[in-house]
C-alpha positions in Angstrom: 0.0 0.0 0.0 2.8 2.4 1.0 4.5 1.6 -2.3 1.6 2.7 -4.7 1.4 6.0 -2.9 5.0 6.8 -3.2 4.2 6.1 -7.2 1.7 8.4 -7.4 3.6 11.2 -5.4 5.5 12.3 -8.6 1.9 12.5 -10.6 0.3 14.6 -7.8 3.0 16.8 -7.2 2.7 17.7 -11.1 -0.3 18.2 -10.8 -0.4 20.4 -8.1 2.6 22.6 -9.7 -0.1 22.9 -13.0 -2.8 24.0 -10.6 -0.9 26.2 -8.9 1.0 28.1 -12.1 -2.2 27.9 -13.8 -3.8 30.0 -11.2 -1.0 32.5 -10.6 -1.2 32.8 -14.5 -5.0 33.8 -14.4 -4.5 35.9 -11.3 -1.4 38.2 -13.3 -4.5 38.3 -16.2 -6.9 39.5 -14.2 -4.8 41.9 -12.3 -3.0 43.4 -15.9 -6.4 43.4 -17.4 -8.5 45.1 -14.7 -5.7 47.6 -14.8 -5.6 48.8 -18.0 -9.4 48.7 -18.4 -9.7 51.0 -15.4 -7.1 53.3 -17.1 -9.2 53.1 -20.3 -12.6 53.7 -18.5 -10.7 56.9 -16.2 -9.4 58.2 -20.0 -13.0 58.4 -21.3 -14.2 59.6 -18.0 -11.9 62.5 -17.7 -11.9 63.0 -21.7 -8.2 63.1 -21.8 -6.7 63.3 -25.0 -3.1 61.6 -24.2 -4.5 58.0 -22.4 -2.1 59.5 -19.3 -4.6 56.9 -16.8 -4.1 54.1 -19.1 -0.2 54.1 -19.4 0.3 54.7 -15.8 -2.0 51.8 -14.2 -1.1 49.5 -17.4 2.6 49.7 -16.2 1.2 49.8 -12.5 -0.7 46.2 -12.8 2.2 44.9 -14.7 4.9 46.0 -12.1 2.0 44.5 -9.2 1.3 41.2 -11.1 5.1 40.4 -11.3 5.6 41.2 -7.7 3.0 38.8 -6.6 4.0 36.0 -9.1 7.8 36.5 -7.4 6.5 36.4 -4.1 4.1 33.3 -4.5 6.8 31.4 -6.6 9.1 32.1 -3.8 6.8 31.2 -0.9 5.4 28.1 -3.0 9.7 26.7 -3.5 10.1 26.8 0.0 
């Protein structure tokens, strides 16, 4: 019994590692998305001609999507 569970480690643990990056992949989507849609949506709002709002939280999300997929990589590793 012991033995078929130390087989099936290896499978689980892959599939765990998919699960996991999968996720962290959706989460930078939604983060980068909702950013630069709420930079588009702040553009139109204030009528700017330059999209000022949608550069600056576009490179905002980006900059906060990495940071969280460094930290949970790291925190996941350990």
């Amino acid at each position: 019994m012991e033995l078929e569970n130390q087989k099936l480690s290896p499978k689980k643990n892959r599939l765990n590692n998919y699960g996991h990056y999968s996720s962290m992949a959706i989460q930078m989507m939604v983060i980068i998305a909702g950013g630069s849609l709420g930079g588009l949506q702040l553009d139109k709002w204030m009528e700017n001609k330059f999209p000022y709002f949608t550069l600056s939280l576009s490179v905002v999300s980006v900059a906060l999507a990495v940071y969280l997929a460094i930290k949970d990589v790291i925190r996941f590793n350990k």
